[in-house]
BATOR-328496 format. One record per residue: x, y, z of N, C-alpha, C in turn; residue in one letter. Coordinates in steps of 0.1 Angstrom, whole numbers, plus 5000, padded with zeros to 4 digits. Layout:
<atoms>
XYZXYZXYZa...
</atoms>
This chain:
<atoms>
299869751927301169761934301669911934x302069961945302770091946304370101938x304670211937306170261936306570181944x306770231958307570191972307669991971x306869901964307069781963308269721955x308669821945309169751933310769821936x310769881947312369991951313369911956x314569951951315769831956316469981961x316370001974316470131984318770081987x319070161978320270131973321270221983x322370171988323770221989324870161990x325970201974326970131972328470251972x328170331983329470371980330070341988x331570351983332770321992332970352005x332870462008332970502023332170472028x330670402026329570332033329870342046x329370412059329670352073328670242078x328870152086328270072093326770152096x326870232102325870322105324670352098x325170402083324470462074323170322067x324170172069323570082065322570032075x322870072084321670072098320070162089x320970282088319670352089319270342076x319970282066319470222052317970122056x319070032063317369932064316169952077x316470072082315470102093314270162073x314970252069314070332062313170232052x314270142045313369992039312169992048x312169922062311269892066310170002070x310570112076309470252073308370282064x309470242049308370272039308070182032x308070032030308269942028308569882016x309869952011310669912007310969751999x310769711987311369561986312669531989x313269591989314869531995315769691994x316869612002318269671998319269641993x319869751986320969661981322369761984x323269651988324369692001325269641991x326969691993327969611995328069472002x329169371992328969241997329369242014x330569352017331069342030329769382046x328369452035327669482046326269402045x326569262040325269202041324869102053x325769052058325769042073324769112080x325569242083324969362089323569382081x322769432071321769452067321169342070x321169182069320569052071320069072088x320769122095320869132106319869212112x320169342106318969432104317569422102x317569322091316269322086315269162090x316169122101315468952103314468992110x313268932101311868922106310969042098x311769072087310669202082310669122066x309669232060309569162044311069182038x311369272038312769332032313469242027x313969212018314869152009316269212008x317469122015318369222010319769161998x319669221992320369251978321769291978x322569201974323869311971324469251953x326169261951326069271941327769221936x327869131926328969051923329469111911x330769081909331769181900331569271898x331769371910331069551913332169581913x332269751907331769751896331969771879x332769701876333369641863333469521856x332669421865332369331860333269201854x334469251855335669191850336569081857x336069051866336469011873336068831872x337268711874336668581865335468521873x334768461863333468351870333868301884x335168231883334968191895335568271907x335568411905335968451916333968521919x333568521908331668611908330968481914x331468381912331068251921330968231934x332368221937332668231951331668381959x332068471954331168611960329668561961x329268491953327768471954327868381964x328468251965327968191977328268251991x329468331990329768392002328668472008x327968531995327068682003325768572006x325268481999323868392006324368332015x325468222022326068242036325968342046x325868462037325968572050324268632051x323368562040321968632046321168712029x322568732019322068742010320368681998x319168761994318468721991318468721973x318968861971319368881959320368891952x320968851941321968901937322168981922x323069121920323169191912324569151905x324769091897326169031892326269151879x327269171874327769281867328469161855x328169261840328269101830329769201827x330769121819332169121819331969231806x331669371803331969441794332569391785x333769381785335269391782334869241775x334769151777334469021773333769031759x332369091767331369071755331669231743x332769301750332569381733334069311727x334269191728335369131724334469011718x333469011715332468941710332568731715x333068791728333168631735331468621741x330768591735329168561743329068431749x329468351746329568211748329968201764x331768311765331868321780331168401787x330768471777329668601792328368511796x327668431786326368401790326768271801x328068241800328268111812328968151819x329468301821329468331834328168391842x326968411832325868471840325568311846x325368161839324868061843325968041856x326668041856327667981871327168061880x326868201882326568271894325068231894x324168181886322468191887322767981892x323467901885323567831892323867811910x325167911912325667941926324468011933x323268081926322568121933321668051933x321367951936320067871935318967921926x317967861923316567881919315867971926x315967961944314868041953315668181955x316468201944316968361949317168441932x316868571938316568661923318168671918x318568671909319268721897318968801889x319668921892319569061884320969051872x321669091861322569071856322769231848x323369281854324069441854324469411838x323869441830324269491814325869631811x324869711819325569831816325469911803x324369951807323870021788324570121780x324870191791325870331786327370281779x327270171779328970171770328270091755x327170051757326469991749325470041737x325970041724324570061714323769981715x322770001705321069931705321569771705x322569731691322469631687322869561700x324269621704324769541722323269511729x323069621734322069571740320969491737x320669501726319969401720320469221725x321369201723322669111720322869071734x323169151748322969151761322069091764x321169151764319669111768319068961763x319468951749319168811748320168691752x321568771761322568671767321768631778x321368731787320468731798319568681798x318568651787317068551786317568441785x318968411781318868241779319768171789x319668281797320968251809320168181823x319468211825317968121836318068261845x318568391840318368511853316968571851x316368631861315468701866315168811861x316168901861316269061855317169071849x317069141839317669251830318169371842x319469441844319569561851320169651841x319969781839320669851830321769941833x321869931849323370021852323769961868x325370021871325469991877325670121888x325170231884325470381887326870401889x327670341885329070441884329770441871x328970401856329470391848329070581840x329070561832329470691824327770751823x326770661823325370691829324070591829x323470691837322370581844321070541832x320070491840318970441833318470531821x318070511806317570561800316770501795x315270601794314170531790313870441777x314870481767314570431757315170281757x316270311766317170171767316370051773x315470111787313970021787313169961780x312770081769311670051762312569921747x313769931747314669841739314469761745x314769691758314969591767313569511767x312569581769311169551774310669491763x311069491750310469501738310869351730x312369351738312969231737312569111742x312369151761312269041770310568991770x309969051769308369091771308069091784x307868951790306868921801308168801808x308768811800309468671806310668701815x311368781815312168791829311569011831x312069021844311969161849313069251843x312869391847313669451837314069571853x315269621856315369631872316169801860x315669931863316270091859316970141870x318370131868319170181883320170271875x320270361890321570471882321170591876x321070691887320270811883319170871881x317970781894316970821891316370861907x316270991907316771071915314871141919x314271131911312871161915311771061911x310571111917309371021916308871061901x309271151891308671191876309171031871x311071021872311770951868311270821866x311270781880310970661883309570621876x308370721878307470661871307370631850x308170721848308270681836309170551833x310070551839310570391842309970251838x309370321846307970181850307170201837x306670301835305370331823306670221809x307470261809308570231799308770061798x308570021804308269871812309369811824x310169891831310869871844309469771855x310369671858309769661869310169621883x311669691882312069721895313569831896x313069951900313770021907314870041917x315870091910317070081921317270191924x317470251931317570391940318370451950x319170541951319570641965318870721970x317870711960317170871963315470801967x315670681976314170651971312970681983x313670741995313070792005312570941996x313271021990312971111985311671101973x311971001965311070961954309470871960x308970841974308270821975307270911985x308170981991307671101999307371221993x307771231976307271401973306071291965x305871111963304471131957303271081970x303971091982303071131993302171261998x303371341989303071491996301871561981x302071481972301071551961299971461963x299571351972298371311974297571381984x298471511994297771522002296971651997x
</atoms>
């Protein structure tokens, strides 16, 4: 499996134009990309884009603070698979779990992986940067018993992105049994592969046109 398979070819900023999400999922399908991941307001538009290609598109519930109640991260989930959504990145309630409520965070991760059916991915945004070992430790095994897919470790607008060790904590925990998704500041192809070596196995990215074209350019 290449880099370019395991890339979630990312743009979540605010000023997003219509436009920009065009030429987001032209580039998915150029380089072939596993998905994108959009705002809930432009999955329509990317679904649209992308009918009839591999591409998977992704967006993302209680973005991005996470604080927001179950049943409003509910409703968002069914709303964005109505609109074409394949994946979902749900964001876990910080604020909750360093108030040592686990019981509500791990059943709000089950309401949205419920709301998302079984045939669609669940990613569940941790957010490691507000988090020590033990949190994350503690996260991570909210997330294994929750029926999600992935482990995510950021949401790129928190105080910072993916760190390798925070992987190699994560990976150590989960093993083989759910995916482990490094987003949030990983801005080259060195990054991204230590990622992976660390046990990521899937990549979230802005920069991912850039991150597979300089390891194009050292093959040649």
């Amino acid at each position: 499996m290449e880099l370019k398979d395991i890339i979630d070819h990312t743009m979540l900023k605010a000023a997003t134009k219509g436009e920009e999400i065009d030429n987001l999922c032209s580039e998915a399908v150029k380089y072939g990309f596993c998905a994108v991941c959009v705002n809930p307001y432009y999955v329509l538009r990317a679904a649209d884009q992308l009918k009839g290609s591999k591409v998977k598109v992704a967006t993302v519930v209680g973005f991005p603070l996470g604080s927001t109640p179950t049943a409003v991260k509910v409703f968002e989930t069914q709303k964005a698979i109505s609109d074409g959504a394949d994946e979902i990145d749900m964001v876990m309630n910080v604020g909750a779990f360093k108030n040592g409520e686990y019981s509500y965070v791990q059943e709000d991760f089950k309401a949205v992986r419920y709301a998302a059916g079984k045939e669609r991915i669940l990613k569940v945004i941790i957010e490691t940067c507000y988090l020590d070992e033990s949190e994350i430790r503690k996260a991570t095994e909210l997330v294994l018993g929750s029926g999600a897919d992935l482990v995510k470790t950021s949401t790129g607008f928190g105080t910072e992105g993916a760190r390798i060790s925070d992987i190699r904590l994560i990976k150590g925990i989960v093993g083989d049994k759910v995916g482990i998704k490094a987003s949030g500041g990983i801005r080259d192809r060195e990054k991204a592969l230590k990622m992976v070596e660390a046990g990521a196995t899937r990549i979230g990215a802005s920069a991912s046109v850039k991150i597979v074209e300089s390891g194009a350019n050292n093959e040649e």
